[in-house]
C-alpha positions in Angstrom: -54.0 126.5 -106.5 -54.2 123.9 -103.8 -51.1 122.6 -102.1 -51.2 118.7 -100.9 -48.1 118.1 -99.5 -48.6 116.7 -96.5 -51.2 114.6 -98.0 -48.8 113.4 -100.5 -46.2 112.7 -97.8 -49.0 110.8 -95.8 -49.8 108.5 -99.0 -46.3 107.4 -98.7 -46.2 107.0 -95.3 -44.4 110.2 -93.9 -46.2 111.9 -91.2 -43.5 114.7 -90.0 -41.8 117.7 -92.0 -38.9 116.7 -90.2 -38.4 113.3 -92.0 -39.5 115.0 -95.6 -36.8 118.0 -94.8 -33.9 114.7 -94.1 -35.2 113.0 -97.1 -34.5 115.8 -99.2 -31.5 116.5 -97.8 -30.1 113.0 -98.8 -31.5 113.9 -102.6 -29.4 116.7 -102.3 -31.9 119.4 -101.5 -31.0 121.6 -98.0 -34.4 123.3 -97.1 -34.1 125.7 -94.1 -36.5 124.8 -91.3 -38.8 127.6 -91.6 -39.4 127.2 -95.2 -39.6 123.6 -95.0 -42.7 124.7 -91.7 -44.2 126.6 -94.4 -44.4 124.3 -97.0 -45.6 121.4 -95.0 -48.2 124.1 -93.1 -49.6 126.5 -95.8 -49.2 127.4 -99.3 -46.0 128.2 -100.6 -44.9 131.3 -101.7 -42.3 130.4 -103.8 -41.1 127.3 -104.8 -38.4 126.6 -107.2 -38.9 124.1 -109.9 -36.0 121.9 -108.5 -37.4 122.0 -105.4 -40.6 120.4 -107.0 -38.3 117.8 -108.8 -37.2 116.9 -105.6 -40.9 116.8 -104.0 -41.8 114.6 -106.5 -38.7 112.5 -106.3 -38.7 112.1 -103.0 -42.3 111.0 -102.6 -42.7 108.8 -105.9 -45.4 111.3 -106.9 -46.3 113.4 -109.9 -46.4 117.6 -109.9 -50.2 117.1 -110.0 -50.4 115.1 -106.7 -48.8 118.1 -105.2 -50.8 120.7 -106.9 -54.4 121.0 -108.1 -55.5 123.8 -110.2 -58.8 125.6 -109.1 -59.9 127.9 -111.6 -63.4 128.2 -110.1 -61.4 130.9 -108.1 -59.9 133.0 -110.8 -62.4 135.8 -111.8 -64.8 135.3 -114.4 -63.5 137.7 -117.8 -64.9 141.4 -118.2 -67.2 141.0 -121.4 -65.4 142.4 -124.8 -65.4 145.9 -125.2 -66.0 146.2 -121.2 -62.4 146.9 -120.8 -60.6 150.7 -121.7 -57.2 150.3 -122.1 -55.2 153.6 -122.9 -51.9 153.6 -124.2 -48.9 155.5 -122.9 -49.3 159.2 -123.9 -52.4 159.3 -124.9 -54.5 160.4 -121.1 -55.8 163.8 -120.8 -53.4 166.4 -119.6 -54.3 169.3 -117.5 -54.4 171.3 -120.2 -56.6 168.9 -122.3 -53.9 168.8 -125.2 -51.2 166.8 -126.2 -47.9 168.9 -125.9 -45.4 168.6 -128.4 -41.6 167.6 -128.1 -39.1 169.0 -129.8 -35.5 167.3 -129.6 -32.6 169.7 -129.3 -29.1 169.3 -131.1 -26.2 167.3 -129.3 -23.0 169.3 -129.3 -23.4 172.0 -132.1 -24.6 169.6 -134.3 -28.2 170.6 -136.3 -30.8 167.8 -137.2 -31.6 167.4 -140.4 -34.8 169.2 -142.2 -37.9 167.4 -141.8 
């Protein structure tokens, strides 16, 4: 995922985090400093969907002039079949066998016959 903000701010003609983080503030949205730094600096690490609302209404943008997708940098599939997935319970023990369970009776009572 790519983050524009800033460039989404500077398409509407705001060039300082400082002026996006009053902006906000007016819609209702209080930002701390540091997180609004982060946002305007880097990628964010978490951003909560009103927060993007706001972002968006704010800047008279859509989610996608915020965000672009690059899937290029997601890692290609392992072929079918490639992949071993073992269920819970069913790994090799020490022993090499499975070991069997055997619930006991709560409070004198007896389990019924199998």
């Amino acid at each position: 995922m790519k983050w524009n903000l800033r460039l989404a701010a500077a398409n509407r003609g705001i060039w300082k985090a400082s002026e996006l983080r009053r902006m906000l503030a007016e819609r209702g949205v209080e930002m701390s400093t540091g997180k609004m730094s982060g946002l305007w600096s880097g990628q964010p690490n978490v951003l909560r969907p009103e927060e993007l609302d706001a972002f968006c209404a704010v800047l008279g943008c859509e989610i996608s002039d915020l965000i672009t997708a690059e899937p290029e940098k997601v890692p290609a599939a392992s072929p079918a079949g490639q992949e071993a997935s073992t269920a819970v319970g069913q790994g090799t023990l020490a022993t090499g066998s499975a070991r069997v369970v055997t619930p006991k009776p709560r409070s004198g009572r007896s389990l019924p016959p199998r």
